[in-house]
Steps between C-alpha positions, in 0.01 A plus 500: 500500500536611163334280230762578167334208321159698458744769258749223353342217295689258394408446153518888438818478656612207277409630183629874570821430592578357141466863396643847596414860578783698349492903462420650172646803546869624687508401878722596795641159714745442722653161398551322189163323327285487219415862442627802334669773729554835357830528689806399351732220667769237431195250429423271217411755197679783339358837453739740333836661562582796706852645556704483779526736731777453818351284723336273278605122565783408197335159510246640275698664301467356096794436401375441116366815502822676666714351200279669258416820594830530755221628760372345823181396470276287775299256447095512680293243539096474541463241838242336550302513793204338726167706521326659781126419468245690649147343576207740583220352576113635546401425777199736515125372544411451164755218484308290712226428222325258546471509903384134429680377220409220263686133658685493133634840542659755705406867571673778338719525839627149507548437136727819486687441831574128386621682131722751715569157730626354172706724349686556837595144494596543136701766576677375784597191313685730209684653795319857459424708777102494584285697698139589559250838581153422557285840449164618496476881588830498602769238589406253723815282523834471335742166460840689424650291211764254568639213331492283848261202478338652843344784236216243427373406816537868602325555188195297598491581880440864320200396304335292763495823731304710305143495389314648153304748655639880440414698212736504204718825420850455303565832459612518847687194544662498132617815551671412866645154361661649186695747710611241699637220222816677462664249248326413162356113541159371411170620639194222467220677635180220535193675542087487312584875482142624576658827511422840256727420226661841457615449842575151475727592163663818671607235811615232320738721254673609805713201533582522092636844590727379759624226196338171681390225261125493594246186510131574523323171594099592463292260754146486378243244703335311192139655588672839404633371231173369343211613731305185537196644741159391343259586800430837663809533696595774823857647411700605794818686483762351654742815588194724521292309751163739510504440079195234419352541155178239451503434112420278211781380391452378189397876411860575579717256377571626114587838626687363812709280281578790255612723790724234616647417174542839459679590813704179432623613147616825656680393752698230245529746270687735718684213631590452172612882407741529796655102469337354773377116507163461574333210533120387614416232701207363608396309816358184300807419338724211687826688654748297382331548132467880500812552638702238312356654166566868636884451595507292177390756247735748687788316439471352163435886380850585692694276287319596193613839557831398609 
């Protein structure tokens, strides 16, 4: 029996679905919504004039237009359209930091499963198509989008069969999954991205290439984040499981935190260069707060570029 309540909170739930995930850039759909298609139709906006050509459909015709230039001329229209969403999610072993998490918060793996969880539901309720990938070296499952309700519990059943334990490589998978998203949508890829960042930018760019509006959701666990170890401590890799290093960790923690400030700039930064959203969250801030404040931002900078 599949346990949907561990991924759907109710007050996330609650205070999410007083908000929206729309594209920011041109998306394919397949029925009328919220979201710009590049494709023109008889829908709700106009786009510009073309003229006729036999065939066309005289109920477009513009008449005004006709009586002043004594030409045909058709009228186009921009439709809009729902959104195909596209959740990949890391499932690889690094995700499941801590193996023993703290009772106030979830690992890496369950915070981001519950954000993927989340937007599902968020995306359902718009009336978007939503599906999920989980990867790690290569894809591990896939939820094929749909807009049926069913797409959540599938959704879940997906995530509760797998477990964080394979190495993490998204050159691989990226380069698989963005061959095989023929239509431009949104990608939200929710990973920590302990990957070489050269690689990691190279990947990601794939799916601006094929013209997808791309969300890069950064899960951190907060002892990354700050690196609170005081006493001599036994590091173990998690993906890597011969890799122990016995250190001092307070000798480490200034040049740790650089590194990882570092790598975090530059993977923002080329977020930033190639307009894709990136956002960090960490495992000690509450769900429905991070996520609320997230989707929040998002939109209130979509109407102030409107």
């Amino acid at each position: 029996m599949i346990d949907t309540a561990k991924y759907f909170h109710p007050e996330v739930l609650s205070r999410i679905t007083r908000l929206e995930l729309r594209a920011q850039h041109v998306v394919e759909g397949f029925v009328s919504g919220m979201h710009k298609s590049p494709y023109k139709g008889y829908s709700v906006e106009f786009a510009s004039h073309r003229q006729y050509v036999p065939g066309d459909d005289i109920r477009r015709v513009d008449w005004r237009v006709y009586a002043k230039t004594d030409r045909f001329f058709i009228k186009e229209y921009e439709e809009e359209t729902n959104m195909r969403t596209h959740l990949l999610l890391d499932c690889s072993g690094s995700m499941a930091y801590p193996e023993h998490p703290h009772t106030d918060r979830m690992n890496k793996w369950q915070y981001a499963a519950t954000v993927a969880a989340s937007l599902a539901y968020l995306c359902n309720g718009q009336g978007d198509a939503v599906g999920l990938t989980l990867f790690d070296r290569q894809i591990r499952k896939q939820v094929p989008a749909s807009t049926n309700r069913a797409v959540l519990h599938d959704l879940v059943e997906a995530i509760e069969s797998v477990e964080p334990k394979q190495e993490t490589d998204v050159h691989q998978p990226f380069l698989e999954l963005a061959g095989r998203i023929p239509s431009r949508g949104m990608v939200v890829i929710l990973s920590d991205l302990l990957v070489d960042a050269d690689k990691l930018i190279e990947a990601i760019a794939r799916f601006r290439y094929g013209h997808h509006d791309v969300l890069v959701l950064h899960v951190l666990d907060d002892d990354e984040l700050e690196f609170p170890f005081a006493d001599r401590t036994l590091f173990e890799g998690m993906e890597e499981i011969d890799l122990e290093v016995l250190t001092d960790p307070q000798s480490l923690r200034r040049s740790y935190l650089d590194a990882l400030d570092a790598f975090i700039r530059r993977i923002r930064s080329a977020c930033l260069d190639q307009r894709i959203d990136y956002a960090l969250f960490s495992t000690a801030d509450g769900l429905h707060v991070a996520l609320t404040r997230y989707l929040a931002t998002r939109m209130h900078l979509q109407r102030a570029k409107a």
